[in-house]
C-alpha positions as CSV (number, residue, x, y, z in Angstrom):
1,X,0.0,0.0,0.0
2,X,1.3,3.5,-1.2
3,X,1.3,5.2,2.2
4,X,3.9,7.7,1.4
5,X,1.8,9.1,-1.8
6,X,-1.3,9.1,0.3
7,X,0.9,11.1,3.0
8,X,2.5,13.1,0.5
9,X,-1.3,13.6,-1.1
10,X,0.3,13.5,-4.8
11,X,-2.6,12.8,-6.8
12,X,-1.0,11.0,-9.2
13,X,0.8,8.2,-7.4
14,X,-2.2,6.4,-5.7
15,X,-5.8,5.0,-6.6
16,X,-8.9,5.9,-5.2
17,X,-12.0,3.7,-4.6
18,X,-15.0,6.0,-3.9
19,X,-17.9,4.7,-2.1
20,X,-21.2,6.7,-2.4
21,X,-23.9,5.8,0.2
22,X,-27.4,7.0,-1.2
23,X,-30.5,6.6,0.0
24,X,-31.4,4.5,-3.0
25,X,-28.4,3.0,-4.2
26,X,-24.4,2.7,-3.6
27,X,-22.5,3.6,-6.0
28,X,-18.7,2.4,-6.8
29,X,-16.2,4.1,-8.9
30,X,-12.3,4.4,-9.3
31,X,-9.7,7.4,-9.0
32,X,-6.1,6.7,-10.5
33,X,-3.5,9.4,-11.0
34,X,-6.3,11.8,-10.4
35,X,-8.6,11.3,-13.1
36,X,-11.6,9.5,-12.4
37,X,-12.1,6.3,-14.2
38,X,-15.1,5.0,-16.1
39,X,-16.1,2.2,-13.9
40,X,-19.1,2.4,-12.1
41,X,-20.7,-0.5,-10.1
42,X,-24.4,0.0,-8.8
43,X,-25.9,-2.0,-6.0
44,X,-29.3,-1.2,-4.2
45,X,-28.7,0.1,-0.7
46,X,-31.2,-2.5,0.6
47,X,-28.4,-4.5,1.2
48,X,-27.0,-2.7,3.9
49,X,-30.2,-2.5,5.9
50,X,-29.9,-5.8,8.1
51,X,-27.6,-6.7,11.4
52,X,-24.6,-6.4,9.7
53,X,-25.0,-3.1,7.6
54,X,-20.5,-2.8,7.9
55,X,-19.9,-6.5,7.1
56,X,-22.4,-6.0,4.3
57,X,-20.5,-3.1,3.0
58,X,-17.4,-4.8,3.2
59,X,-18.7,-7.7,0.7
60,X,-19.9,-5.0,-1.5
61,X,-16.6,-2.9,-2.0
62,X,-14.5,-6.3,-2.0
63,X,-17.2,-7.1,-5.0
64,X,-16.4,-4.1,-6.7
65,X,-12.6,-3.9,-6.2
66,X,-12.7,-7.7,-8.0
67,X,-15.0,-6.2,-11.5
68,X,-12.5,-3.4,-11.3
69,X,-9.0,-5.6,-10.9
70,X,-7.3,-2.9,-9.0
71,X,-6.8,-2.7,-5.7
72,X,-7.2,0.8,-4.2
73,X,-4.5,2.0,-1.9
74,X,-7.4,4.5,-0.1
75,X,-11.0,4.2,0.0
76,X,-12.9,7.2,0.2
77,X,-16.8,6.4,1.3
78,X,-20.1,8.6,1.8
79,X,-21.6,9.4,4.5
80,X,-25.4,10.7,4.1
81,X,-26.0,12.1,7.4
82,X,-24.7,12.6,10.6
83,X,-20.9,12.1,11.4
84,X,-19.2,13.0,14.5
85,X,-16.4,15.2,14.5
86,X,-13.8,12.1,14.9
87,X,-14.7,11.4,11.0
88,X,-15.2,7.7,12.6
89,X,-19.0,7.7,14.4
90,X,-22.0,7.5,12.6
91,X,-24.3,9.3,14.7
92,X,-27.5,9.5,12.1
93,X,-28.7,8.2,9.0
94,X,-32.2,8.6,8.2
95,X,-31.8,6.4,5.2
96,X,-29.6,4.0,6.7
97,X,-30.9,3.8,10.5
98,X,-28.9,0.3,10.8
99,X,-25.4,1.9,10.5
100,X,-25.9,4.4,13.3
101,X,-23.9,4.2,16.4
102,X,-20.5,2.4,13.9
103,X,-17.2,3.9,14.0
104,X,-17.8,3.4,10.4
105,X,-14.1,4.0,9.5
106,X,-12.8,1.8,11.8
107,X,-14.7,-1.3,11.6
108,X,-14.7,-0.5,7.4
109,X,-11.1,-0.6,7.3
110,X,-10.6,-3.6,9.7
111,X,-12.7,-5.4,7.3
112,X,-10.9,-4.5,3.9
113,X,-7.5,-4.4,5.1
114,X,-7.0,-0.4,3.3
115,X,-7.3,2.9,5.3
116,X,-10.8,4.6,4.9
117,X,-11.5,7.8,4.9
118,X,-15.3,9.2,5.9
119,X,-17.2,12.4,3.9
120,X,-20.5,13.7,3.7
121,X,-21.9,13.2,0.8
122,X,-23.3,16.5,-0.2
123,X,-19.5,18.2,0.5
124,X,-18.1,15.4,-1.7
125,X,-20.8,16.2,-4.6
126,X,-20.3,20.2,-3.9
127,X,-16.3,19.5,-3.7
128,X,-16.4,17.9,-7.4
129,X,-18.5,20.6,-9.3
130,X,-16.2,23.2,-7.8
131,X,-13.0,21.5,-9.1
132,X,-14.0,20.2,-12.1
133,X,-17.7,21.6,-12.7
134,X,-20.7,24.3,-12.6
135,X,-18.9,26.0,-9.7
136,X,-15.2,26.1,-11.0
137,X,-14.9,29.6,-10.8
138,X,-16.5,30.1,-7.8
139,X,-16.1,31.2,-3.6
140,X,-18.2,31.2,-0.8
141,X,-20.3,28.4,-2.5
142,X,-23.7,26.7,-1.5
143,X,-24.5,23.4,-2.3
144,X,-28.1,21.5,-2.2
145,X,-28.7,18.5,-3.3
146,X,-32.6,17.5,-3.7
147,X,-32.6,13.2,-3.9
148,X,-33.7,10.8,-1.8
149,X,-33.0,13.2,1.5
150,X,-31.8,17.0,1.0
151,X,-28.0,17.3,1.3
152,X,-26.4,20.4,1.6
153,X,-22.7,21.8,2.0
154,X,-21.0,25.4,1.6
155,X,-17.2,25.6,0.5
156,X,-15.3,28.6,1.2
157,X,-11.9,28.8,0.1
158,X,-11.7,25.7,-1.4
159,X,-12.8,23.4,1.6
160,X,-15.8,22.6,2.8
161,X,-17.6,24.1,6.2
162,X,-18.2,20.7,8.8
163,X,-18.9,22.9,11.7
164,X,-18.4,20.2,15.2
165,X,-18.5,16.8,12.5
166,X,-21.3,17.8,10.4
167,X,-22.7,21.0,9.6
168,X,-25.5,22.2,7.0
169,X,-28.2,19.4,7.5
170,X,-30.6,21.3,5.5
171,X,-33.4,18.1,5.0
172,X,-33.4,18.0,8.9
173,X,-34.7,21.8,9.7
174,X,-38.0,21.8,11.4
175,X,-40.3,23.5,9.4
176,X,-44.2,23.8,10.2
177,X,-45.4,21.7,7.4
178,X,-49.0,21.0,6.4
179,X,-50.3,17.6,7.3
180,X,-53.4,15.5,8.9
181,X,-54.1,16.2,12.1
182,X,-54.3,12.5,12.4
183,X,-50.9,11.9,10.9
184,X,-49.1,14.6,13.0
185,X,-45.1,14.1,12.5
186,X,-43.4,14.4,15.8
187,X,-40.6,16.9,14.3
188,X,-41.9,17.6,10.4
189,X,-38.6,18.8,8.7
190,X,-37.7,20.2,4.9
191,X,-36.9,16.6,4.3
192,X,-40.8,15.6,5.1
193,X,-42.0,18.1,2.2
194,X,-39.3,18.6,-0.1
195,X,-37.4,15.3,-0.4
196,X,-37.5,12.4,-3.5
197,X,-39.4,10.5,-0.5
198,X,-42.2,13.3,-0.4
199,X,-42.1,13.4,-3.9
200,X,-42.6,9.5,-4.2
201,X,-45.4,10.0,-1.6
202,X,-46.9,12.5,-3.9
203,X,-46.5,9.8,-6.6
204,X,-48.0,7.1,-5.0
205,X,-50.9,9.2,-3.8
206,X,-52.1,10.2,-7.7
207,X,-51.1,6.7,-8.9
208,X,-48.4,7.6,-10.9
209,X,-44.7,6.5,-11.7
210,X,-42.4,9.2,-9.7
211,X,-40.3,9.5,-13.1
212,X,-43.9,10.4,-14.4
213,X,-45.4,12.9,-12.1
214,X,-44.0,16.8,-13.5
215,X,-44.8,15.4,-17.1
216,X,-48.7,14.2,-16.3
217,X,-49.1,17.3,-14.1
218,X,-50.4,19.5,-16.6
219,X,-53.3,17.3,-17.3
220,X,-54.4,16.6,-13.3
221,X,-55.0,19.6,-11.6
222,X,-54.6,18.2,-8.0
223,X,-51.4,16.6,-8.8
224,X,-50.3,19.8,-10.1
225,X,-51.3,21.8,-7.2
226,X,-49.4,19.3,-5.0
227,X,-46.3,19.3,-7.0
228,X,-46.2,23.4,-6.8
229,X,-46.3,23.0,-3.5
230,X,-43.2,20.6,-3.0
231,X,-41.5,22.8,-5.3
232,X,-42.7,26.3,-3.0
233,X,-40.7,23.7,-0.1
234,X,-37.4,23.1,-1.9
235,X,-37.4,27.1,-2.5
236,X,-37.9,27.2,1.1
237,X,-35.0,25.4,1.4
238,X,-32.7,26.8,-0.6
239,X,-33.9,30.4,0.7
240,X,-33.5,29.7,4.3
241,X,-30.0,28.2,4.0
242,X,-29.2,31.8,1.7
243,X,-30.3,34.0,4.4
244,X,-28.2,32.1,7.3
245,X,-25.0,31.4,5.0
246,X,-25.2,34.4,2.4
247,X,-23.2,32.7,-0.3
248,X,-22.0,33.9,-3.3
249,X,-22.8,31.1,-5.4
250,X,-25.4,28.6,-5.5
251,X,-25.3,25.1,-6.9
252,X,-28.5,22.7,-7.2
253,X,-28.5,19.2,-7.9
254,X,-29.7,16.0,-7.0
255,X,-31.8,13.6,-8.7
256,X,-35.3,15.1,-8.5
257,X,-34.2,17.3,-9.8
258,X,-33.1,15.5,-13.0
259,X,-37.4,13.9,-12.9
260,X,-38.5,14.9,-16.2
261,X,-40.4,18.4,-16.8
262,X,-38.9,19.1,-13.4
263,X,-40.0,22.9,-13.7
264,X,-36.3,24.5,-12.7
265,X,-37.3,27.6,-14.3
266,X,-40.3,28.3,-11.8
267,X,-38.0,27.2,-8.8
268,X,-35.0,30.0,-9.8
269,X,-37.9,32.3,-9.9
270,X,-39.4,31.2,-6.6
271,X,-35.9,31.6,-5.0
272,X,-35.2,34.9,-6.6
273,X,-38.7,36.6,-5.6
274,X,-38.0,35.0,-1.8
275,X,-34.2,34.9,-0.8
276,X,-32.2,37.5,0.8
277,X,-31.0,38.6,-3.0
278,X,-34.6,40.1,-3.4
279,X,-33.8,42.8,-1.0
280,X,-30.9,43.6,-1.6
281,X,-30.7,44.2,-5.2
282,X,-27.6,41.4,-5.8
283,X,-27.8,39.4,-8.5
284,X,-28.7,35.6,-8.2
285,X,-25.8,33.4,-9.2
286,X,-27.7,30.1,-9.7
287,X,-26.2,27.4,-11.3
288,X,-27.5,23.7,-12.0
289,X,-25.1,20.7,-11.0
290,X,-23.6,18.9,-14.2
291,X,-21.4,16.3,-12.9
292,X,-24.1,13.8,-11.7
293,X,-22.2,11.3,-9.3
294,X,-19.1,11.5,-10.7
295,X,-18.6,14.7,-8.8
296,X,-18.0,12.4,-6.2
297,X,-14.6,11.2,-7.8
298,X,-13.3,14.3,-8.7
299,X,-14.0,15.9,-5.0
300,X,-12.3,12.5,-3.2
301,X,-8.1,13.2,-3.8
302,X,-8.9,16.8,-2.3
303,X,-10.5,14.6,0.7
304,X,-7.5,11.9,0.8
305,X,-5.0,15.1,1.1
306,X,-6.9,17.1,3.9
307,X,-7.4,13.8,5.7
308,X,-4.3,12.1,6.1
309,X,-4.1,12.4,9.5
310,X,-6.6,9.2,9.5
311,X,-4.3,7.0,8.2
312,X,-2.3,5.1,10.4
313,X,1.7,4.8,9.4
């Protein structure tokens, strides 16, 4: 194992293998001399909802690492949600309830023999479109992320913001949401309203695919008038994490937000007419992710070099 390059953090002496914990699926994909490779292995992240959610994991990546043939001298891996300030304890994930309470890069790397190294996921996706995407030439940027949950991260000067271990849990701000009173939610929060899960609600509630819902809404006007609404929620979002942060910059992404007929257009203008920037007279610097997950690989050697002092000698 390269430990000097990975010390050293020269990008193009080691290989990366990225792990990307969604709330749907895990993604797998490779970093060698800094450029991210073209591999990409999917597996549901069902699999990592039993006893054994780390041991799972383990299989997984070893899974990967044998499609790919390359054993990675670092592995980089997601977290979507709550992580101490160690970079080691789990201490919430939504999606992934199973995993909480791990030292997640502890037990990961006794299992796989390689030195781990933990991220948010949302700084990791933010990371990669300002090196190598939408936000290249940008500072003081914001970052949310609309897909299963709501992720969100702000970089300033290069690195991003972690506050005591995590830091901008956008989907988990209580908000006083509209609901039943007879399905009350103990702590309602943007990711109850805004989230790919509220929007599958919504789908499931008009009997339609999710990938189907913005294009049939024109032709129903109750799913219409629900979808405006989710959509009046993410601008919620967004404007609520402006006014605290007051970034120059903001990035969206996720995968909602890549649903077709997902009206973008009305959410810029329902941000612009609501955020800080309204008052103000500043312009709006919105800009739409491009990288997809693949962010992911180009944000991970920045992680590897800030990180190092995880990785034992």
């Amino acid at each position: 194992m390269n430990h000097d390059a990975i010390r050293s953090g020269d990008k193009s002496r080691f290989t990366i293998l990225v792990i990307d914990i969604g709330g749907t699926n895990i993604k797998f994909g490779y970093v060698q001399e800094g450029c991210p490779q073209s591999f990409t292995h999917l597996v549901p992240t069902q699999r990592l909802r039993n006893t054994e959610p780390v041991i799972s994991l383990a299989d997984e990546t070893r899974q990967a690492i044998a499609l790919y043939g390359v054993a990675p001298d670092i592995v980089v891996c997601t977290v979507p949600g709550f992580l101490a300030k160690d970079g080691d304890l789990v201490l919430h994930l939504t999606n992934i309830p199973e995993m909480d309470g791990y030292r997640l890069r502890t037990d990961l790397a006794a299992q796989l023999a390689l030195p781990v190294v933990l991220e948010r996921d949302s700084n990791l996706a933010l990371l990669g479109e300002s090196i190598a995407g939408v936000a290249k030439d940008a500072d003081s940027v914001l970052g949310i992320f609309f897909g299963t949950g709501i992720g969100a991260s702000l970089i300033v000067g290069g690195k991003p913001f972690r506050g005591n271990g995590w830091a901008l849990e956008l989907g988990h701000a209580p908000v006083f949401g509209e609901h039943d009173e007879a399905a009350v939610l103990e702590h309602p929060s943007f990711e109850d309203y805004a989230s790919g899960r509220a929007l599958q609600a919504i789908a499931i509630r008009h009997g339609v695919r999710i990938a189907d819902v913005f294009f049939k809404a024109p032709a129903h006007a109750s799913l219409a008038s629900d979808l405006d609404r989710f959509v009046r929620y993410q601008a919620l979002a967004v404007g609520a994490a402006m006014a605290v942060l007051s970034p120059a910059t903001v990035v969206l992404g996720g995968g909602v937000l890549d649903v077709e007929s997902y009206p973008k257009q009305r959410l810029k203008e329902l941000i612009a007419a609501n955020s800080p920037f309204s008052r103000t007279g500043l312009p709006l610097d919105l800009r739409w992710a491009t990288l997809g997950w693949i962010s992911a690989l180009h944000g991970a050697p920045q992680i590897v070099g800030e990180q190092t002092r995880w990785i034992d000698a």
